[in-house]
C-alpha angles and dihedrals in degrees: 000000000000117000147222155185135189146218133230077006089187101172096348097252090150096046090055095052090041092051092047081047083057100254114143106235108228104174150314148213126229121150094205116101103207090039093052095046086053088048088046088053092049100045105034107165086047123094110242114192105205089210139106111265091241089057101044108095107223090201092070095050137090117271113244136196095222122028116192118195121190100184118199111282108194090103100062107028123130089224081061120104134221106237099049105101123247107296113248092243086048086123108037094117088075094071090063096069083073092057094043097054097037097038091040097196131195099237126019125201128195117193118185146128124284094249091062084069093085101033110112092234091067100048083053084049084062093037090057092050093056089050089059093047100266132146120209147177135187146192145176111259136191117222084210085066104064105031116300117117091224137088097234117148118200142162123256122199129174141169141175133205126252119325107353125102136269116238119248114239116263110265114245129263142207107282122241129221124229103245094057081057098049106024100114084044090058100077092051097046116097132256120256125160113227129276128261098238088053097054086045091047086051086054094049082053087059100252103148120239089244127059098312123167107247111214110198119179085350090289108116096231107180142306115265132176119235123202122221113255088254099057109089100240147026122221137172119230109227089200091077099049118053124207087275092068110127116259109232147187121227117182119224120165117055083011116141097232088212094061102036112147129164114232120225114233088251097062136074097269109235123280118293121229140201108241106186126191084010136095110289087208086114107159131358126215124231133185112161119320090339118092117183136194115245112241127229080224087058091033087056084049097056088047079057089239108152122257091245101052114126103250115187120246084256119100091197097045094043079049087053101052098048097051095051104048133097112252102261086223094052097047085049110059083047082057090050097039083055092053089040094057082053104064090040086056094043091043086061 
C-alpha cells in the first residue's frame, strides 16, 4: 500500500480522501494544538506532530511515497480584503521545498486556492521541484466538478519524480446539488426567521416590500411578503407559497451582502468558509414559510466529511475545521487518479 503523509494537516480532510483512495496515512503536521489533538482522535494509528512546519525537522521523519501540502491560504483568498495588511504565514510554502528535497517523495500535491498561482512562494515551490528532478503540472479545479456538491475552486498542483508519468486529472463529473447531499439532516435542524440585512439585500435587488415575485436566476421561485425595516419582524406568509415551493439556501454569515443569492436544491451549494472567532450560523434554508438553521452536521455533509468523523465540542473550531479542509472526495479521486496512473505505467 503506498503511503503518505501531509503538511499544515489541519482536520485531516485530505488524509481521509487519500486513505478511502487506499493510501496508507504516516504522519502529519499541524501547529494547533486543539486541531491537532482533533486530528490525533480521528486518525489514530497515524503520527500527528503538534509543530509549525518550519520547526519540524524532515530528516527525522518517516519517508513517504506521496507528500500533500495544503499551505496556509489567507494571503491570497478572494474573501480577503485590500486593505488588510500581509498575513503573518504568507510565506509558509516556503517551508515545503525542504521536504521536498530531504523526503524526496514519489508524488507531490499542492492544494491551495486559486489566488496562491500567482504568489512568489509557489512559483519557488516549482522551482524547487525542477531543482529534485520532478516534473509537474497544475490546474484550477472545481470541487462541483468531481463530486462535491459545492462551488469551491481550488489549485491543484502535482509532480512526480524522474520517469514516471504524470496522472492524468480526474475527468469531471455531474454536478450534485446540496440538498441531494442534506435532505435527511433538514427535519432535525432548528427554526430561525431570516435576517434584516437579507430582506434589505432582497429590496436593493429590487424585490418589493408586498407580495412581489421574486425572479432568481430567471427561474420564478415563489411570493413572499417583506416587512419595512421599522416593523418589528419579518415573517413569511405561508399563504402565498404551496408545498411545491423550491427549497433554497441562502447564505448569511461570511456572506458578501452585494452578492447574496439564494441556490436552488439542485444546484453545489457556495463556498464554505471557515469563519473563526465568528458566528457559524453561515446559510438558512428556506422552502416555503419554514426557514431552517443550517446545521454544522449538514455543513460537515456538504464538505463531504463523513457522518461519523470525530468534531470538537467547539462551533467555531469545528467551523473552522471544515472550512478549511480539503473536500475528502475530492482528495480522494486525485488519490485515484495517482494509483491509476500507476497500473497503466506497470502494465507497460
Amino acid at each position: 500500500m503506498p503511503t503518505f503523509a501531509t503538511l499544515f494537516m489541519g482536520g485531516g480532510g485530505a488524509d481521509l480522501g487519500l486513505e478511502a483512495a487506499g493510501f496508507e496515512s504516516i504522519w502529519g503536521i499541524e501547529r494547533d494544538p486543539k486541531i491537532a489533538e482533533v486530528a490525533q482522535q480521528n486518525f489514530p494509528n497515524t503520527k500527528i506532530i503538534n509543530q509549525c512546519v518550519g520547526s519540524a525537522s524532515p530528516r527525522h521523519l518517516e519517508p513517504v511515497d506521496l507528500l500533500w501540502m495544503s499551505p496556509p491560504c489567507q494571503q491570497y483568498s478572494n474573501a480577503r480584503r485590500g486593505d488588510i495588511p500581509d498575513h503573518k504565514d504568507k510565506d509558509a510554502g516556503l517551508y515545503c521545498c525542504d521536504y521536498i528535497a530531504i523526503l524526496s517523495p514519489r508524488w507531490v500535491i499542492l492544494e491551495n486556492v486559486p489566488g496562491y498561482s500567482k504568489s512568489p512562494t509557489f512559483e519557488k515551490i516549482l522551482q524547487s521541484l525542477i531543482r529534485n528532478g520532478y516534473r509537474y503540472h497544475w490546474l484550477i479545479l472545481d470541487a462541483a466538478d468531481h463530486g462535491v456538491p459545492q462551488n469551491r475552486k481550488r489549485l491543484i498542483m502535482w509532480a512526480v519524480k524522474n520517469s514516471e508519468p504524470l496522472p492524468y486529472f480526474p475527468e469531471s463529473k455531474p454536478k450534485k446539488g446540496w440538498y441531494q447531499a442534506i435532505s435527511d439532516l433538514i427535519p432535525e435542524m432548528q427554526d430561525c426567521e431570516l435576517a434584516d440585512w437579507q430582506i434589505k439585500r432582497l429590496n436593493e435587488l429590487g424585490y418589493l416590500p408586498e407580495k412581489a415575485l421574486i425572479d432568481i436566476g430567471k427561474q420564478l421561485i415563489r411570493q413572499a411578503t417583506v416587512r419595512e425595516s421599522n416593523d418589528p419582524s419579518f415573517t413569511i406568509v405561508g399563504g402565498h407559497c404551496n408545498s411545491h415551493s423550491p427549497i433554497l439556501l441562502i447564505p448569511r454569515a461570511g456572506a458578501c451582502i452585494k452578492n447574496i443569492l439564494p441556490t436552488p436544491q439542485n444546484k453545489p451549494c457556495p463556498t464554505i468558509r471557515a469563519m473563526a472567532g465568528v458566528s457559524t450560523h453561515w446559510a438558512d434554508i428556506v422552502q416555503g414559510s419554514q426557514i431552517k438553521r443550517i446545521s454544522q452536521k449538514a455543513t460537515a455533509r456538504l464538505q463531504t466529511f463523513p457522518d461519523d468523523y470525530k468534531f470538537p465540542e467547539s462551533k467555531s473550531l469545528s467551523q473552522q475545521i471544515i472550512g478549511n479542509a480539503v473536500p475528502p472526495l475530492l482528495a480522494k479521486e486525485l488519490g485515484l487518479a495517482i494509483l491509476k496512473s500507476i497500473n497503466l505505467y506497470e502494465d507497460n
